[in-house]
C-alpha positions in Angstrom: -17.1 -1.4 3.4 -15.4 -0.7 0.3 -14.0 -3.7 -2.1 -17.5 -4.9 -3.4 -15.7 -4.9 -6.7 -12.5 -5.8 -8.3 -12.4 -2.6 -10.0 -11.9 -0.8 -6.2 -9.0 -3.1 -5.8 -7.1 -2.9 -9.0 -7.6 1.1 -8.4 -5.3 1.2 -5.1 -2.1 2.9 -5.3 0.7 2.7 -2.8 -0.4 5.8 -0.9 -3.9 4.3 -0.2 -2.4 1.6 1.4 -1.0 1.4 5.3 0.7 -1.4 6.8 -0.3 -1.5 10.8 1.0 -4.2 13.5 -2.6 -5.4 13.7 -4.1 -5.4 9.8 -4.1 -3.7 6.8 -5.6 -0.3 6.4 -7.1 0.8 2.7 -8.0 4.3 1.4 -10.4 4.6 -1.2 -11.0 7.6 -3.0 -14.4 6.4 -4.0 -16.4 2.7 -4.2 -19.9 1.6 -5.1 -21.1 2.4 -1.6 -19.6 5.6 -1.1 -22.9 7.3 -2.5 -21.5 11.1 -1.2 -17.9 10.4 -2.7 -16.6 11.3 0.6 -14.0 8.6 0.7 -13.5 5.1 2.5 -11.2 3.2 4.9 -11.6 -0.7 4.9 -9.5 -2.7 7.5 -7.9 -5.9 7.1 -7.5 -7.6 10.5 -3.9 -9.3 10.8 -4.2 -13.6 10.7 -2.1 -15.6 12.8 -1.3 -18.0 10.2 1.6 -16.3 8.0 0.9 -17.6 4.7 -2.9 -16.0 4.7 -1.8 -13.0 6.9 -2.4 -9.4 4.6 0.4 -8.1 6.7 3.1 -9.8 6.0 1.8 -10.1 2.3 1.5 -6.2 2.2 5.1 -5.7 3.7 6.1 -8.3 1.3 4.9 -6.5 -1.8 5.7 -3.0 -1.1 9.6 -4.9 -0.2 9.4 -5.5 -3.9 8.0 -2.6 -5.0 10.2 -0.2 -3.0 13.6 -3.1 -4.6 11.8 -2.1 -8.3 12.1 2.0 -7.5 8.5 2.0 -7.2 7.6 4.5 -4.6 4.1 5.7 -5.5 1.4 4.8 -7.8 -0.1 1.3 -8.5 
């Protein structure tokens, strides 16, 4: 999957990012292992413990993102 490097990461914008019920979804345009630059979707399961689950972290950023005016880009 994608994110071997911090780089990848630091590259996602708010459109390459989907919030499901059950993880995390990430788009990315291109990574390290993407050799055909054809794109990939890495999945972050949901935890049950709320202070480590992506979910509720994710919501909670784009929350503050969307408060800040910030409705695309990084």
């Amino acid at each position: 999957g994608a994110l071997n490097r911090r780089i990848e990461l630091a590259d996602l914008t708010i459109g390459n990012v989907t919030v499901e019920t059950d993880g995390v979804a990430l788009w990315f345009a291109a990574s390290t292992t993407d050799q055909e630059a054809k794109g990939e979707e890495t999945f972050i399961p949901a935890w049950d413990d709320p202070l480590l689950d992506p979910v509720r972290a994710t919501r909670a950023w784009l929350d503050v993102l969307h408060q800040l005016d910030v409705h695309d880009g990084a």
